[in-house]
Backbone as CSV, one residue per row, in Angstrom:
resi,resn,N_x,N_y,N_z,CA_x,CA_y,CA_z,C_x,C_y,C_z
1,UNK,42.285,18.905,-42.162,43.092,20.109,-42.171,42.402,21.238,-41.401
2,UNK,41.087,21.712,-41.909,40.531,22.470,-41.005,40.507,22.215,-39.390
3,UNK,40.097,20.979,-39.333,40.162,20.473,-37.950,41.327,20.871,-36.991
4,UNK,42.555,20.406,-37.652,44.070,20.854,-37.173,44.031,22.449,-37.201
5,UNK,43.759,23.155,-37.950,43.556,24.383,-38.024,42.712,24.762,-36.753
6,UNK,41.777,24.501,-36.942,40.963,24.998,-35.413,41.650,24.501,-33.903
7,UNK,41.728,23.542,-33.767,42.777,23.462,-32.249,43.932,23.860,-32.322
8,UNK,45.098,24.548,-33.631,46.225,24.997,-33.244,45.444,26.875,-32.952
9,UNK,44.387,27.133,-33.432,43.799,28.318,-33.083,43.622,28.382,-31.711
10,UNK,42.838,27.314,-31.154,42.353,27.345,-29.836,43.427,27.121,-28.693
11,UNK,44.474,26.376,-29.141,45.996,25.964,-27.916,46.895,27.062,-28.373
12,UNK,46.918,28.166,-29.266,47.591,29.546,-29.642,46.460,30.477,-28.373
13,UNK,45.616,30.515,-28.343,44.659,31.731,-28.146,44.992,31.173,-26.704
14,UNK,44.835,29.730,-25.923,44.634,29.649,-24.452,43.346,28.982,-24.195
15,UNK,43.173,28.554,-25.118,41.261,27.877,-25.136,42.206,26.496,-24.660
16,UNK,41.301,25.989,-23.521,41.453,24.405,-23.141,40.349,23.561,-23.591
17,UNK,40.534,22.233,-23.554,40.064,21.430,-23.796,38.611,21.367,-22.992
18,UNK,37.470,21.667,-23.180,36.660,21.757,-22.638,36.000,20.288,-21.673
19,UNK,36.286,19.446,-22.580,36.089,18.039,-21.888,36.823,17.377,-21.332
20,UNK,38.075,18.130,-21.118,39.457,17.311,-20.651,39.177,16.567,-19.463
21,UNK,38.292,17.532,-18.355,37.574,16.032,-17.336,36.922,15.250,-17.897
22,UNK,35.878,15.347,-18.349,35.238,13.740,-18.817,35.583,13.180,-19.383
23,UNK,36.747,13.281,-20.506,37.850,12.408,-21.096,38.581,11.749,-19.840
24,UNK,39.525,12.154,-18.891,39.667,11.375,-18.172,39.122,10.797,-17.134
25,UNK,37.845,11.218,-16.889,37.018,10.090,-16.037,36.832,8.705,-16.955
26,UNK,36.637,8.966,-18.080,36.436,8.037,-19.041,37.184,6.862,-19.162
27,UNK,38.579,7.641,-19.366,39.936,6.634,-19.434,39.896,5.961,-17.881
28,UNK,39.520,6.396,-17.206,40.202,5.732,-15.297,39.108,4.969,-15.715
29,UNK,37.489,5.187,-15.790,37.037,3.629,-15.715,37.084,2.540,-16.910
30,UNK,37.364,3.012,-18.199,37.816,2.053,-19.119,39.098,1.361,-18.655
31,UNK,40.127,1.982,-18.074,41.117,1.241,-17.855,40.635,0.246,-16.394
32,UNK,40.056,0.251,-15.490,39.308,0.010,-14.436,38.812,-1.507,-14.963
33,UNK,37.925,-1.357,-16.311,37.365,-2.543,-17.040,38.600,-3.095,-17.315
34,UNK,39.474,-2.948,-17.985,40.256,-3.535,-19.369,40.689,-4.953,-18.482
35,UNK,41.076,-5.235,-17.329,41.529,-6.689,-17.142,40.385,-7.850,-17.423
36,UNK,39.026,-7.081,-16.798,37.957,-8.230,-17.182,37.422,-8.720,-18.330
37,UNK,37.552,-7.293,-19.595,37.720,-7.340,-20.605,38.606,-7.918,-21.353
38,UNK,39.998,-8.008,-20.831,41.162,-9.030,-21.723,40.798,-10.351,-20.987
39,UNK,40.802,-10.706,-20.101,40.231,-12.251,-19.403,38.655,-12.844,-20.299
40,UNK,37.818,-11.559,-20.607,37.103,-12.463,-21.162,37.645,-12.513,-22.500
41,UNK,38.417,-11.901,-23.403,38.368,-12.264,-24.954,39.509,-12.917,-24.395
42,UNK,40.294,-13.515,-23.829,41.353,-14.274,-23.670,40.765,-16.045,-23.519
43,UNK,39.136,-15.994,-23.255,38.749,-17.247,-22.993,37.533,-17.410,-24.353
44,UNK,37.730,-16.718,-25.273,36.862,-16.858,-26.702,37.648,-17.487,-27.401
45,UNK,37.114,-18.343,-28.452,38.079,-19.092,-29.466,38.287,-18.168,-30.470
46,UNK,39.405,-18.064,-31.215,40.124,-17.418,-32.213,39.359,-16.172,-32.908
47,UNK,38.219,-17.240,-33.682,36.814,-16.528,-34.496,36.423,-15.123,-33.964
48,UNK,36.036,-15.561,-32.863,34.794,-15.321,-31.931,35.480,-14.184,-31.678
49,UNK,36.641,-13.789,-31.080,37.869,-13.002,-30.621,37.805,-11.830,-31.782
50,UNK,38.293,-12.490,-33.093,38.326,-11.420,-33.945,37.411,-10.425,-34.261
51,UNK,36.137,-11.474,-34.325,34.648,-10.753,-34.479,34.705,-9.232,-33.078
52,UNK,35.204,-9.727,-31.903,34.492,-9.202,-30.756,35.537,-7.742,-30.997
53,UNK,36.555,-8.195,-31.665,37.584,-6.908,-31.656,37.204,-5.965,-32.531
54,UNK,36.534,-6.283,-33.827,36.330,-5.656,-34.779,35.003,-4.981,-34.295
55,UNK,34.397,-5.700,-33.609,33.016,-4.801,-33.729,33.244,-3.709,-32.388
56,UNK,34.584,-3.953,-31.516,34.236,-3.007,-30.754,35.375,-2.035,-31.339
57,UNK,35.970,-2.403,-32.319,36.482,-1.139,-33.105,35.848,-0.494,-34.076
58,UNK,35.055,-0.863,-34.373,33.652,-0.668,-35.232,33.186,0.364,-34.469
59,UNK,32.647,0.172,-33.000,31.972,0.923,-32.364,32.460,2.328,-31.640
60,UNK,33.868,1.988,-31.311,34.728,3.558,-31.316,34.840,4.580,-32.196
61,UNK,34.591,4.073,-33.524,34.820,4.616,-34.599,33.363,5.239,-34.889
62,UNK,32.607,4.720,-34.928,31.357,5.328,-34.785,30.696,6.318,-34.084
63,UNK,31.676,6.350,-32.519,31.322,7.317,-31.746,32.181,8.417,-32.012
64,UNK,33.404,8.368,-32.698,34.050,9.254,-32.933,33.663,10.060,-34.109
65,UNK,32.613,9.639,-35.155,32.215,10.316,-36.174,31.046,10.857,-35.313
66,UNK,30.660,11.209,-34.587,29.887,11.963,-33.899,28.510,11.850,-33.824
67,UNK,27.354,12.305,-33.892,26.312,12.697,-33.522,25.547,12.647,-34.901
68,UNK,25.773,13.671,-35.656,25.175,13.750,-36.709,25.446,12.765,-37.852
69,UNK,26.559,12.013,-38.323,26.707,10.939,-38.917,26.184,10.180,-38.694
70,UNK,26.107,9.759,-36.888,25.396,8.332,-37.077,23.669,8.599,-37.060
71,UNK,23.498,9.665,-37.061,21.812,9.590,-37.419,21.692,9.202,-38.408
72,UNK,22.787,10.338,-39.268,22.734,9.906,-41.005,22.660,8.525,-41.489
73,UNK,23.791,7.696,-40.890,24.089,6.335,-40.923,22.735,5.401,-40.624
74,UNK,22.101,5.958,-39.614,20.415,5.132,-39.218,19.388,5.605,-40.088
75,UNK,19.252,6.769,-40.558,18.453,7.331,-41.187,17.984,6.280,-42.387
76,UNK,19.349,6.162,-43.191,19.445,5.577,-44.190,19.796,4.241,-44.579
77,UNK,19.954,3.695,-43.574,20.014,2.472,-43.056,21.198,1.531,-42.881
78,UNK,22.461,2.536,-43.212,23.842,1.975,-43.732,24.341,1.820,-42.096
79,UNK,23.849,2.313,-41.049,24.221,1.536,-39.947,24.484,-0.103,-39.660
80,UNK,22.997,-0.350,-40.396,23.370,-1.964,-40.268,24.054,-2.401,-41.289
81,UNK,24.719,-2.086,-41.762,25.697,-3.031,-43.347,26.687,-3.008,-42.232
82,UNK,27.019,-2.421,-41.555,28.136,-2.303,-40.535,28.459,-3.961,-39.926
83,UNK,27.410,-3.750,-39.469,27.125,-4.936,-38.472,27.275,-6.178,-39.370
């Protein structure tokens, strides 16, 4: 809620997205990857596939809790229960 609160503050006031370029440099070369990336989980067996999906949704998610979580998360060692 706060969160939503602060960017309807900042897109009311005229504040832009400060990273809006490196977000989309980001997307042009992730999308750039994604065919070699679906060709290779397209040639993993079933298992192997699920594992590879989860952990790289695992790993988005991780970068999206930011900076200070995942220290927290290493600090204390609950990074690796992840895994």
């Amino acid at each position: 809620a706060i969160f939503e609160f602060r960017e309807e503050c900042l897109r009311e006031y005229g504040f832009k997205d400060t990273y809006w370029s490196e977000k989309e440099d980001e997307n042009q070369a992730a999308l750039q990857a994604l065919p070699d990336l679906l060709a290779e989980l397209d040639k993993m067996d079933p298992d192997d596939r699920a594992l590879a999906l989860i952990e790289g949704l695992l790993a988005g998610n991780i970068f999206d809790w930011g900076s200070k979580a995942c220290v927290e998360l290493y600090q204390n060692g609950a990074i690796l229960e992840i895994y």
